[in-house]
C-alpha positions in Angstrom: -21.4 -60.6 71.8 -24.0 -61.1 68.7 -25.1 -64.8 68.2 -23.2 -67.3 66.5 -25.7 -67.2 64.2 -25.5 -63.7 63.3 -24.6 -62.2 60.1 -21.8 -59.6 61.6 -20.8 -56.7 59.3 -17.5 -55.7 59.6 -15.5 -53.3 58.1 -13.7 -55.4 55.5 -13.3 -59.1 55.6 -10.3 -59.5 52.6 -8.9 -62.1 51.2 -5.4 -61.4 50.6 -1.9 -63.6 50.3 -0.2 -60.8 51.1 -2.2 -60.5 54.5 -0.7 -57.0 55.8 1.0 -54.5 53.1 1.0 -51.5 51.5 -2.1 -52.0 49.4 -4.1 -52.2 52.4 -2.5 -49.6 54.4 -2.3 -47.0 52.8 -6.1 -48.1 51.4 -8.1 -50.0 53.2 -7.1 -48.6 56.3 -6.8 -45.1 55.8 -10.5 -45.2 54.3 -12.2 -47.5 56.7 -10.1 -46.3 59.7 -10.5 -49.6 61.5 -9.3 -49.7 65.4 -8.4 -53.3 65.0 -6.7 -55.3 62.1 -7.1 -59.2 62.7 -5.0 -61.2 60.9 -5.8 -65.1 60.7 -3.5 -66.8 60.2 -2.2 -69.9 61.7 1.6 -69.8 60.3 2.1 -66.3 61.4 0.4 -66.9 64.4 3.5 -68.8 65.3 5.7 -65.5 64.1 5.6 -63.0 66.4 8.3 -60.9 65.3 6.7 -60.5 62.1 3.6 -59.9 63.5 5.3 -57.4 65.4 7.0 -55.3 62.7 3.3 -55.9 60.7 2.1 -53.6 63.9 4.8 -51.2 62.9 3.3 -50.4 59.4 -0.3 -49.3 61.5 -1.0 -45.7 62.0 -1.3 -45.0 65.7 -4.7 -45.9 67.3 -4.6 -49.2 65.4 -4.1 -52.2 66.9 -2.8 -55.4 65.3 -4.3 -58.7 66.4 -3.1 -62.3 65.2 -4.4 -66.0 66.0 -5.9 -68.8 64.5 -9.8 -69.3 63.2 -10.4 -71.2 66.7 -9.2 -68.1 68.6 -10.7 -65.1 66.4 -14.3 -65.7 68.2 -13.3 -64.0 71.4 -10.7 -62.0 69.5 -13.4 -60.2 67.1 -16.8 -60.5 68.7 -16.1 -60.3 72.9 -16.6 -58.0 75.2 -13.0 -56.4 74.8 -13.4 -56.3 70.9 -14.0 -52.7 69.9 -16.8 -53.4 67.3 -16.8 -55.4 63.8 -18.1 -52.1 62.1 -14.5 -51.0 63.5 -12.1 -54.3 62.8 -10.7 -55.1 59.3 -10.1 -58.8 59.0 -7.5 -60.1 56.5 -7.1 -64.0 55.8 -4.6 -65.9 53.4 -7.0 -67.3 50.7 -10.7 -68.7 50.6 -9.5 -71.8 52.3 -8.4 -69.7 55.6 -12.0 -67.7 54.7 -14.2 -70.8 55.0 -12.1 -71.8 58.4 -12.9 -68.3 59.7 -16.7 -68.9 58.8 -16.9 -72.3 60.0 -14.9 -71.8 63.4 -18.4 -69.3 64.2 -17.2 -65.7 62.9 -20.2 -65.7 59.9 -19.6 -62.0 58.4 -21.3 -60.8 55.9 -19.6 -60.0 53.5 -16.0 -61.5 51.9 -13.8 -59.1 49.8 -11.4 -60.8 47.2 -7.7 -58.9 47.3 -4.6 -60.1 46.3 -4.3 -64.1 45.3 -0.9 -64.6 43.2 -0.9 -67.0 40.2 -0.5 -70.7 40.6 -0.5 -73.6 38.8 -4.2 -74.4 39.4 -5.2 -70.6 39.5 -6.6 -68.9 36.3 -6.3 -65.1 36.1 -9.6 -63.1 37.1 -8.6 -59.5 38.3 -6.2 -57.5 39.3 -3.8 -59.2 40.6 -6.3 -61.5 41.6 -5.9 -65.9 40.3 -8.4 -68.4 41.6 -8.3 -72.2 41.2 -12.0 -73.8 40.4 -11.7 -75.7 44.4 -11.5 -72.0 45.5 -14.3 -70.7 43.8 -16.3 -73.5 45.1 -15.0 -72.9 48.6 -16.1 -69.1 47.6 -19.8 -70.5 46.6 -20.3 -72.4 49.4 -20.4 -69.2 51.6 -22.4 -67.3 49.3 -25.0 -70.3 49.1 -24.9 -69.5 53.2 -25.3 -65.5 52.7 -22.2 -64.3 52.5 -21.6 -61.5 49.8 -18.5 -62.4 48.1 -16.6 -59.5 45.5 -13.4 -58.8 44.6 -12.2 -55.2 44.6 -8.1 -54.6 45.1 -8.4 -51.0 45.8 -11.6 -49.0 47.3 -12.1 -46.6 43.9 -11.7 -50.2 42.1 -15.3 -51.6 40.7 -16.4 -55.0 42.3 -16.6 -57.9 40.6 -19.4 -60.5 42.2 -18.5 -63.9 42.5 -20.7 -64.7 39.8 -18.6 -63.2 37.0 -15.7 -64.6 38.8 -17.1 -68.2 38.4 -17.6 -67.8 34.8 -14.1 -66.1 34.0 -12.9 -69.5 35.9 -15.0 -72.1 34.5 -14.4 -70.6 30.7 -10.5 -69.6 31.4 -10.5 -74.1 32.8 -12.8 -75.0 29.6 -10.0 -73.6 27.1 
């Protein structure tokens, strides 16, 4: 298991409301061709039966974890996990990203999916609305060396959080 303090690179680390769903599928999976999806989340932790027909949606080989932040340690980087170069992990929103980070899973890089629109949230992608607490959240873990982008498909260009913090802070100044 690398060190806590490790940078780990995994396959995708995405940020997406939508956790598990076509988009990724038929996507992010079939290009990376992950052998674990983790989901972290703590409400559908608590849902097994929609974990369970998430697991349905995964081509065969692919297995489906879901836990909370506290559990994803062993779950991602023990001796059982199959590699993070071979796990996609998919979180609710930065809030559930920074959790991840802080509960000792410190990846390298953070991809920006699918956020829906709020009353807070300004639009700054493709289907992509951030509030100006979530970008801060976003900019803590890139002051700690975490690459943060958005991208919604793979063929999509990134965006670096940069330009994402200016569409916000001008998009809040108007």
């Amino acid at each position: 298991m690398p060190s806590l303090r490790d940078r780990v690179a995994f396959g995708l680390v995405r940020v997406d409301d939508r956790l598990l769903h076509g988009q990724v599928v038929l996507n992010w999976v079939r290009l990376l061709r992950p052998r674990l999806v983790a989901i972290v989340d703590d409400a559908l932790a608590e849902q097994p039966e929609v974990a369970g027909l998430m697991a349905a949606t995964l081509p065969t080989g692919v297995t489906l974890w879901v836990g909370r932040a506290v559990e994803a340690v062993e779950a991602l980087l023990g001796s059982s996990a199959p590699g993070p170069e071979k796990t996609l992990v998919l979180v609710r929103g930065p809030a559930q990203a920074a959790a991840l980070y802080d509960a000792g899973i410190r990846y390298a890089a953070l991809n920006l999916g699918t956020l829906g629109a709020a009353e807070d949230r300004v639009g700054v992608g493709k289907q992509l609305y951030l509030s100006r607490s979530e970008v801060g959240l976003l900019q803590k873990l890139a002051v700690d060396g975490v690459a943060v982008s958005a991208q919604a498909l793979p063929n999509d260009p990134r965006v670096k959080l940069e330009e994402i913090a200016c569409r916000v802070s001008h998009a809040s100044s108007v």
